[in-house]
N, C-alpha and C positions, 0 to 999 in steps of 0.2 A: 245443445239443441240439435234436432234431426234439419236436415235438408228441407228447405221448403215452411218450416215452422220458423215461428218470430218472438217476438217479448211476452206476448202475450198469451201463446201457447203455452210458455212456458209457466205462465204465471197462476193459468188456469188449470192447469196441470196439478202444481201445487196446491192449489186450494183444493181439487178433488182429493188428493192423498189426504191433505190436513182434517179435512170437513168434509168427508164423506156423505154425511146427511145434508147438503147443501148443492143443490144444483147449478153449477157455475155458468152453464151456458149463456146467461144474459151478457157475460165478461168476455165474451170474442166480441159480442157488437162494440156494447158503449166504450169498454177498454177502446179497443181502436181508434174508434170514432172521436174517442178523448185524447188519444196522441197524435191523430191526424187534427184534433182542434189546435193542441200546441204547436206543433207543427205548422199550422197555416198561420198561427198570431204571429209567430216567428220572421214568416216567408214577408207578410203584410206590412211587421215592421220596416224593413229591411227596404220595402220599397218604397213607405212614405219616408222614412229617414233619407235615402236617396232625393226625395223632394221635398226634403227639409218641412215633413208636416207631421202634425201628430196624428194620431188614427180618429180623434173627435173630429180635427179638423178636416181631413177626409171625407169623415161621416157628414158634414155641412155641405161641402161643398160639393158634393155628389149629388145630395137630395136638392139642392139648387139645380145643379144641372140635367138632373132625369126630369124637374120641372119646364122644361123645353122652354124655349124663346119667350117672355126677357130674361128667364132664368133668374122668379124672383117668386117669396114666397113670406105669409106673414111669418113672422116670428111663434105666434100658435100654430101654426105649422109644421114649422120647424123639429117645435117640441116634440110634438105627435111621430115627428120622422125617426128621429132620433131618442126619444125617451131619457129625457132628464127634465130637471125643475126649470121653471122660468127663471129664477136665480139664475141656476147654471149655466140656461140658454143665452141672457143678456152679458154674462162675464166672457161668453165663448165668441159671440158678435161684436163685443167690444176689441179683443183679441185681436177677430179676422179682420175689423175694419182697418186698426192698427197696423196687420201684415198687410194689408192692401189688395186683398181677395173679395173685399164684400163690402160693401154702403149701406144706409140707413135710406130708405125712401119714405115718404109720407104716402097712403091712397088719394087714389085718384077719387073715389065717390065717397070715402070715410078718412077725412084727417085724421082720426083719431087710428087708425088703423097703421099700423109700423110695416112696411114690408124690407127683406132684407133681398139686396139683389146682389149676383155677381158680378165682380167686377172683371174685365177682360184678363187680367193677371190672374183672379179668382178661377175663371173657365180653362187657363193655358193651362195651368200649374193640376188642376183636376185632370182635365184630358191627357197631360204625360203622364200622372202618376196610374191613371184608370190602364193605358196602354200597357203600363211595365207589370199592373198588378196581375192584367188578363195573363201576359205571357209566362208571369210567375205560376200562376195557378194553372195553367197547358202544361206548364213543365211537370207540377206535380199529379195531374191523372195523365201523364204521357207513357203510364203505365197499362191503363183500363184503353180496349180499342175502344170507339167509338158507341156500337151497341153495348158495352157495358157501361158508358158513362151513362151513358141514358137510362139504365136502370138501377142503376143506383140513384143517379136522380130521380126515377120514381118512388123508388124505395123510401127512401129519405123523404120524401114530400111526405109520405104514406103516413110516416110514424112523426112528422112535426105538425099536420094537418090539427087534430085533434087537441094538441098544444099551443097553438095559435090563435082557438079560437076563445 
């Protein structure tokens, strides 16, 4: 590899000698963007494992806590937050109530209505793991200054926009 070039120049390289008739440009983006995905699941593990959580359980206990004070939300909620089945959703609440992150509430205007709240253990255990994940992912754009992170942030919004809806 030259100076300045990475895995996937070289990779894209190859395919133009191979496949000539094949335009490889699309393979600098998504390549990347696919090593930089494993890469971050990597970086993510590493820090809920440090908080002895899994990354579902993360995904709970975040969308709890972005739901501001009392930090409770239905259980169809939930689902929507996270996308998995009501199965899934009630095995993974059963779980958290077990580790002692999260409670079973009844509604206050619908008994019939399940809300799952956080529990103080639930909000500590989320807020160290949120701190260590922020400063995992600084470390990895502590490469881009500042006005490149942001356009890449735009960038990226640009091309998920359209797939999101």
């Amino acid at each position: 590899m030259l100076p300045g070039q990475d895995e996937v120049d070289r990779i894209v390289a190859a395919w133009g000698r191979e496949r000539p008739d094949l335009d490889p440009r699309p393979l600098h983006v998504f390549s990347r963007v696919s090593r930089l995905s494993r890469r971050l699941d990597l970086a993510r593990r590493r820090v809920f494992i440090d908080h002895a959580l899994e990354g579902w359980e993360f995904d709970v206990l975040s969308a709890l806590r972005r739901a501001g004070a009392p930090y409770e939300l239905t259980a169809g909620r939930l689902l929507n937050e996270t996308l998995v089945s009501s199965g899934t959703m009630t095995n993974r609440i059963d779980r958290m109530v077990a580790h002692g992150y999260v409670v079973r509430a009844v509604g206050t205007t619908d008994r019939r209505v399940v809300l799952v709240r956080l529990t103080p253990r639930g909000k500590e255990t989320v807020d160290a793991a949120m701190a260590d994940l922020l400063l995992s992912e600084q470390e990895l754009l502590s490469e881009l200054e500042p006005a490149e992170a942001e356009l890449l942030t735009s960038l990226l919004r640009r091309l998920l926009l359209p797939l999101d809806s």
